[in-house]
C-alpha positions as a Markdown table, in Angstrom:
| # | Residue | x | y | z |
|---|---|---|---|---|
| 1 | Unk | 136.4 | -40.6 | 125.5 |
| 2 | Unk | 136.1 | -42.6 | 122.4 |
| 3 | Unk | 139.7 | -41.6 | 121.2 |
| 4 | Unk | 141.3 | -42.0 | 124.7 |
| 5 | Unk | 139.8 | -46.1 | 124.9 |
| 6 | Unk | 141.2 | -46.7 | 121.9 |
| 7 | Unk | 144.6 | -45.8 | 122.3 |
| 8 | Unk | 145.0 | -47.2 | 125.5 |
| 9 | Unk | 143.2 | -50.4 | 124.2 |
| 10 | Unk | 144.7 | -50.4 | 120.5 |
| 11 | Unk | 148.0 | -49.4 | 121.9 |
| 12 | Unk | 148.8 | -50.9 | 125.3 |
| 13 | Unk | 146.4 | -52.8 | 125.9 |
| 14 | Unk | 145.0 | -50.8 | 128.8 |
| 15 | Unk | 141.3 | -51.2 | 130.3 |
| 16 | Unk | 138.6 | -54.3 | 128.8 |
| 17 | Unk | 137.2 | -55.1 | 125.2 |
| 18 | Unk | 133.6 | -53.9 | 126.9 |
| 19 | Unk | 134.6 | -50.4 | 127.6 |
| 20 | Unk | 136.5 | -50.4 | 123.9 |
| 21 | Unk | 132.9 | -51.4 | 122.2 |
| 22 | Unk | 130.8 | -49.2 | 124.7 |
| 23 | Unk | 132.8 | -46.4 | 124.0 |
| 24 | Unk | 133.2 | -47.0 | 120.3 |
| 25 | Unk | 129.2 | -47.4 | 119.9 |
| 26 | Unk | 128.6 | -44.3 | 122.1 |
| 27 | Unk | 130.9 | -42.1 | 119.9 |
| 28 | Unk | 128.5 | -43.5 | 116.7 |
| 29 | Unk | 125.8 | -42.5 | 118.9 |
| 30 | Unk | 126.9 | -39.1 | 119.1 |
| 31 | Unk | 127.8 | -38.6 | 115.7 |
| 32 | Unk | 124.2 | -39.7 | 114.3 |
| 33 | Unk | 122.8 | -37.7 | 116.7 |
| 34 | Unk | 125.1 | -34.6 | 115.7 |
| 35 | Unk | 123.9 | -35.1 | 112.0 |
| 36 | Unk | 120.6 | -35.3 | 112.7 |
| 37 | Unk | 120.3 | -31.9 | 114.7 |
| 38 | Unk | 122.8 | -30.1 | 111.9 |
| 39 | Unk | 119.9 | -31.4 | 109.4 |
| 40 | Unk | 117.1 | -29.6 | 111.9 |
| 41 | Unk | 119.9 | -26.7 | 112.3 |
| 42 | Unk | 120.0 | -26.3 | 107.9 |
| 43 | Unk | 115.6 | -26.7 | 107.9 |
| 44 | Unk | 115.5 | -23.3 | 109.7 |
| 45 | Unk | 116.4 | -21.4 | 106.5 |
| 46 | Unk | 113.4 | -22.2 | 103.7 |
| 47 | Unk | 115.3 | -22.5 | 100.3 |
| 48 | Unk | 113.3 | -23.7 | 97.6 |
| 49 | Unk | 114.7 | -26.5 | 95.2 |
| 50 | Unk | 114.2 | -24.5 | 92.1 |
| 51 | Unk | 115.0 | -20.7 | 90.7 |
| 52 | Unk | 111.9 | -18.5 | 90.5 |
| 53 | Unk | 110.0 | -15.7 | 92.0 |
| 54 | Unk | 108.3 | -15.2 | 95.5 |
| 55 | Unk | 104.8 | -15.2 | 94.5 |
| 56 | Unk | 102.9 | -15.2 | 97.8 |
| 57 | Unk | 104.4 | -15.6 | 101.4 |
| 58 | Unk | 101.8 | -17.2 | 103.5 |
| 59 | Unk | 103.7 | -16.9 | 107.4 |
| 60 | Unk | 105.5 | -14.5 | 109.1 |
| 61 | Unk | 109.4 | -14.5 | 109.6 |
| 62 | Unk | 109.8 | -16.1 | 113.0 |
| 63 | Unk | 106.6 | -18.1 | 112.9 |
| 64 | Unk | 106.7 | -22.0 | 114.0 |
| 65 | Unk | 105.4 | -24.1 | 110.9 |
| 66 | Unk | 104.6 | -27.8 | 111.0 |
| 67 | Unk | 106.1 | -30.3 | 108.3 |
| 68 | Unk | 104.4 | -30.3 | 105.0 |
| 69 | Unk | 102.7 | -26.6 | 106.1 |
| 70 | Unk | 102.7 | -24.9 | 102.9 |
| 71 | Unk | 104.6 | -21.4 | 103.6 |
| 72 | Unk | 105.3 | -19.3 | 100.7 |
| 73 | Unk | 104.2 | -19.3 | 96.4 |
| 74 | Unk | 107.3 | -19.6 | 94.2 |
| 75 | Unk | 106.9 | -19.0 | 90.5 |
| 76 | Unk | 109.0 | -20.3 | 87.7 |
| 77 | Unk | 109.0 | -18.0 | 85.0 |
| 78 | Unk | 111.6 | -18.6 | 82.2 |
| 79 | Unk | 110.1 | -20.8 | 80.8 |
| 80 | Unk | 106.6 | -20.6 | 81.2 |
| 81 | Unk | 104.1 | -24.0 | 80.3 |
| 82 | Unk | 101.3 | -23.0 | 78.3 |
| 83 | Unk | 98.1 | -25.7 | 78.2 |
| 84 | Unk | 95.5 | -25.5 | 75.6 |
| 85 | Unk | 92.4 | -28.3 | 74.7 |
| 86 | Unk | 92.7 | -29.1 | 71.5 |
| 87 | Unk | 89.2 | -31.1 | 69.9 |
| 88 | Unk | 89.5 | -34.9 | 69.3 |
| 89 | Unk | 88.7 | -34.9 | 65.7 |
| 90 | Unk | 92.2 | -33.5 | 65.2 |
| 91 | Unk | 94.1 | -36.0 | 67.5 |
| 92 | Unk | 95.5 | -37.9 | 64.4 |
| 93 | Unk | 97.1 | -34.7 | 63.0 |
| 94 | Unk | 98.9 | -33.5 | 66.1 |
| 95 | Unk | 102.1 | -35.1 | 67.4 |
| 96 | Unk | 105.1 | -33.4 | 69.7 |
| 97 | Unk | 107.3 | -31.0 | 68.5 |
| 98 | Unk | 104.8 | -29.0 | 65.7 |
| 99 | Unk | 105.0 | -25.9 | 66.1 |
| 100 | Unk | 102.5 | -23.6 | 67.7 |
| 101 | Unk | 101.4 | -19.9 | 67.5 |
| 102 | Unk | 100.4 | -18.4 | 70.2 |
| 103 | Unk | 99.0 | -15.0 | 71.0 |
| 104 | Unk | 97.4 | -13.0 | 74.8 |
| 105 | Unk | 94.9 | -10.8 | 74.0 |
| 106 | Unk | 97.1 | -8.3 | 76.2 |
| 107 | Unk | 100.0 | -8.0 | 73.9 |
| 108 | Unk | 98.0 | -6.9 | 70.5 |
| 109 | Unk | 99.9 | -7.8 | 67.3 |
| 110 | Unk | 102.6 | -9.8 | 68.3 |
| 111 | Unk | 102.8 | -13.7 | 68.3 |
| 112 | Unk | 104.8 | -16.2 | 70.1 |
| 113 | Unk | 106.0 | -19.7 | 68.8 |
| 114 | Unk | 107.1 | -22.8 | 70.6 |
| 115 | Unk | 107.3 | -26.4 | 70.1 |
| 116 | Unk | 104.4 | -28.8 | 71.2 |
| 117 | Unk | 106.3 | -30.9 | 73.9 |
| 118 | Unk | 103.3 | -33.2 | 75.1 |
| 119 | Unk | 100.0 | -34.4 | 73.5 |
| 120 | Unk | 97.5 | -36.0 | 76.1 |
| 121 | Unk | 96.7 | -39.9 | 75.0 |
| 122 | Unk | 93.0 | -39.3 | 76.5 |
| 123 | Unk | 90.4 | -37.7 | 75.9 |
| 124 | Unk | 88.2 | -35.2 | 78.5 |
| 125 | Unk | 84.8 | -36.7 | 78.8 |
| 126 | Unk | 83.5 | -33.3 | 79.1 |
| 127 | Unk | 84.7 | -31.2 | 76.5 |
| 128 | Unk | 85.6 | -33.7 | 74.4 |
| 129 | Unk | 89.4 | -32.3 | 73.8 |
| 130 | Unk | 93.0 | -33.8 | 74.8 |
| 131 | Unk | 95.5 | -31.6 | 76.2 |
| 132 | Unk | 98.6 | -30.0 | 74.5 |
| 133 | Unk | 101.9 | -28.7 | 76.2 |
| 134 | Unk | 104.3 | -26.0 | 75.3 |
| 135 | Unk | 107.2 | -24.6 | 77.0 |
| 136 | Unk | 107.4 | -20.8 | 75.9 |
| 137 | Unk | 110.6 | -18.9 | 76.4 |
| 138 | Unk | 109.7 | -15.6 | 78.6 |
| 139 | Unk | 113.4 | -14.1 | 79.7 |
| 140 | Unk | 111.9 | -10.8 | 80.2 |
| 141 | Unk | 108.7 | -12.6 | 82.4 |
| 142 | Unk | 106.6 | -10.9 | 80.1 |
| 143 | Unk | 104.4 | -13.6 | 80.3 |
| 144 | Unk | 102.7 | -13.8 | 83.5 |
| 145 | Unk | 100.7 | -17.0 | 84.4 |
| 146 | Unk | 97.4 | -17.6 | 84.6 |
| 147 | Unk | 97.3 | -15.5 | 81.0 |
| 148 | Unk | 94.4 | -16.5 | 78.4 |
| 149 | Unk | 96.2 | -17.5 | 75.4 |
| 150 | Unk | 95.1 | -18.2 | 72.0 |
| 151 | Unk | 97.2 | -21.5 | 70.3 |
| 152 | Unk | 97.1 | -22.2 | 66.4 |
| 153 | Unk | 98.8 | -25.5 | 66.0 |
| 154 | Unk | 99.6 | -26.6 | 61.8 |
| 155 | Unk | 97.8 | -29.6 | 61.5 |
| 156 | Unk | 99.0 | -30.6 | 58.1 |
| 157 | Unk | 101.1 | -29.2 | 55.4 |
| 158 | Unk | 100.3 | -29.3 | 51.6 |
| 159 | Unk | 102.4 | -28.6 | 48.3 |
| 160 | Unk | 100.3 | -27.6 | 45.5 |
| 161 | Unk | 97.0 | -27.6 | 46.7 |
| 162 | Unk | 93.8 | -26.6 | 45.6 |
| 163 | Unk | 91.7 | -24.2 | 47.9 |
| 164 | Unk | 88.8 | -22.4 | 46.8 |
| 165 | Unk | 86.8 | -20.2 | 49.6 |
| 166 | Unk | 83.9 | -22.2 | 51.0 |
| 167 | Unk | 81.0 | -20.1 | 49.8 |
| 168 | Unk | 81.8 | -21.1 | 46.2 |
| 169 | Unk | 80.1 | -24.8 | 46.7 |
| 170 | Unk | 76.8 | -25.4 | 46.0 |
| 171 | Unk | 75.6 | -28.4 | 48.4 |
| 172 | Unk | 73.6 | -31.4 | 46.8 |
| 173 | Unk | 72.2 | -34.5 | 47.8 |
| 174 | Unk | 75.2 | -36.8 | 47.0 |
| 175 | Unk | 77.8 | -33.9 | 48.0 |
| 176 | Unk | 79.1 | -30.5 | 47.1 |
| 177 | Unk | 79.8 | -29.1 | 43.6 |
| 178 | Unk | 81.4 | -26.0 | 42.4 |
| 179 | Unk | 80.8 | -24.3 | 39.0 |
| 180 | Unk | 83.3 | -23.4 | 36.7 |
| 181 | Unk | 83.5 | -20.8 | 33.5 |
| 182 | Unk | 84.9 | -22.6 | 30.2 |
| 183 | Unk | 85.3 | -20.6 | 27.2 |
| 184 | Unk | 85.8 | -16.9 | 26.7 |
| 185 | Unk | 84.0 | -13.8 | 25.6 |
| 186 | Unk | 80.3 | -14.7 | 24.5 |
| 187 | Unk | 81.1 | -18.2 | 24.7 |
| 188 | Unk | 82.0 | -18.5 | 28.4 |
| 189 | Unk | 79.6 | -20.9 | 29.8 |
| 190 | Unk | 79.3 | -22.3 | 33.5 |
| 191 | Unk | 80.1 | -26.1 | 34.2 |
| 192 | Unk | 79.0 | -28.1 | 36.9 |
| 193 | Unk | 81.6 | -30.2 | 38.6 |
| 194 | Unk | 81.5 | -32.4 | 41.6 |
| 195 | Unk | 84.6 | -32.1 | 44.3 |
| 196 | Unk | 85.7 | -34.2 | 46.8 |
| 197 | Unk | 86.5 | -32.0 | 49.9 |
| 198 | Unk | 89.6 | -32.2 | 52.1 |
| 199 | Unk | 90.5 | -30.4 | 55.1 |
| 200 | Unk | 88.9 | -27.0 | 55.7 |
| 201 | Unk | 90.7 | -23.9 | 57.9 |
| 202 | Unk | 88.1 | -20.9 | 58.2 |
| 203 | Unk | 86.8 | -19.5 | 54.9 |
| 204 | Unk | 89.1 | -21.8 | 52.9 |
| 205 | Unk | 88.9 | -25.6 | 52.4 |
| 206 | Unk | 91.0 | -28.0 | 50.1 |
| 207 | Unk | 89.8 | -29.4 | 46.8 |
| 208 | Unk | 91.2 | -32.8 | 46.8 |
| 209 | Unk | 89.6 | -34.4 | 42.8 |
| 210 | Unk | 87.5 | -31.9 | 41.0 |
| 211 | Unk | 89.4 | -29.0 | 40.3 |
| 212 | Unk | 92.6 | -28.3 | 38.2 |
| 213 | Unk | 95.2 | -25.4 | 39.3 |
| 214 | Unk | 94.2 | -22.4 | 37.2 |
| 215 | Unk | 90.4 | -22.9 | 36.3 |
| 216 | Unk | 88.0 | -19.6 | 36.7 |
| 217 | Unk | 85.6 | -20.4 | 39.7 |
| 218 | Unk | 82.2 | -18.9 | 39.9 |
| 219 | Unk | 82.5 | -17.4 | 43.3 |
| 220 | Unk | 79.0 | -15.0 | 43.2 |
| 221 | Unk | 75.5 | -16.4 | 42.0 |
| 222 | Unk | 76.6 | -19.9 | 42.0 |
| 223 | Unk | 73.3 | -20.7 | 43.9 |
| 224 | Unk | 71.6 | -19.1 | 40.7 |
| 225 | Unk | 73.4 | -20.7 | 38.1 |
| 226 | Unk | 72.8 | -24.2 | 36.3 |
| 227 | Unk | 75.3 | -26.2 | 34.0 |
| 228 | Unk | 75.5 | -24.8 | 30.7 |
| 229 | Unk | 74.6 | -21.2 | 31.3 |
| 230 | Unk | 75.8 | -18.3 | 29.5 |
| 231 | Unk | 77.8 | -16.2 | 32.2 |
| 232 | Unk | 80.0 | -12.8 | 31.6 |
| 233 | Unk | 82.7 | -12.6 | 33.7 |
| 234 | Unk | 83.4 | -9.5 | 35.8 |
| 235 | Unk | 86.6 | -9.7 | 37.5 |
| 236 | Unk | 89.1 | -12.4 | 36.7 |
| 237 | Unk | 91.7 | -13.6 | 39.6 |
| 238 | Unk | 94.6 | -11.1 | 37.4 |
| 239 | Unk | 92.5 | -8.3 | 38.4 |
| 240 | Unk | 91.2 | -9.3 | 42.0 |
């Protein structure tokens, strides 16, 4: 109708200026009306806006569902976000993009790395620990969510640094001090020095003043021993 007024009106003049417009606006109309059910026509197929894996379908094929009515699970799984609470004493040392270590207790022996891509910038009032982000690489969907994962994350790297095992100081009111042999033979004698402590992973913690690269710690009966005692040493570092 819309194409027919407008010739005859565009063309020869045929008909009234009303009809024109009424016609024109009810061919819009139409056409608005025509996109809206082909948008209605395209909702009847359920396509998800991202790749991944039917997880869980939650209606039957066929069934009427309601806007917003969740119907189906679908699971990303290249990659794969891991999320780990890391305590807020180490918040200064941990930035994004260090890398982390990561291993499931259901793949024994073998380790995963990725990249730290977010650090939280609060803290969780009831664990006291921020949360970390890393996007692991899983092409083979090895990893499965909801895994238990264990994350290592290097807090600081060191060249040179002293690092004695932490049973060799002897606490003492002001601090901690370690005991070192000087001399050889008959004349090796303990000496009492105090350390200043630095950061401390497991068994081992860094020496920051105190100790020089190569001195012989007294690493059994330090407890025992005072400064200036006679002590025989049984196993040197060459031989350990």
């Amino acid at each position: 109708t819309w194409a027919r007024r407008r010739r005859l009106w565009e063309e020869d003049r045929v008909g009234s200026e009303i009809a024109y417009l009424e016609a024109k606006f009810a061919a819009e109309q139409t056409a608005a009306s025509l996109r809206a059910l082909e948008e209605r026509l395209k909702r009847t197929t359920i396509r998800a806006p991202f790749e991944g894996v039917l997880d869980e379908r939650f209606v039957e094929v066929g069934s009427m569902v309601s806007p917003g009515q969740a119907v189906a699970r679908v699971v990303t799984l290249d990659p794969v976000k891991i999320v780990a609470g890391v305590p807020e004493r180490y918040a200064a040392d941990l930035e994004a993009g260090v890398e982390a270590r990561i291993d499931f207790d259901v793949f024994p022996g073998r380790e995963f790395t990725a990249p730290v891509t977010f650090v939280g910038a609060t803290v969780n009032p009831q664990n006291r620990t921020f949360t970390i982000e890393m996007r692991l690489p899983n092409p083979g969907g090895l990893v499965k969510p909801e895994m238990v994962a264990s994350v290592r994350v290097t807090r600081q790297e060191r060249d040179a640094a002293v690092v004695v095992p932490q049973d060799a100081l002897v606490r003492v009111e002001d601090g901690y001090v370690v005991y070192v042999v000087e001399g050889t033979g008959q004349a090796a004698v303990a000496r009492r020095r105090a350390v200043e402590l630095g950061p401390a992973q497991e068994n081992r913690v860094v020496v920051e003043d105190g100790l020089r690269p190569g001195e012989l710690l007294v690493v059994v009966g330090q407890k025992s021993v005072a400064d200036g005692d006679r002590v025989r040493v049984v196993r040197s570092p060459d031989e350990a």
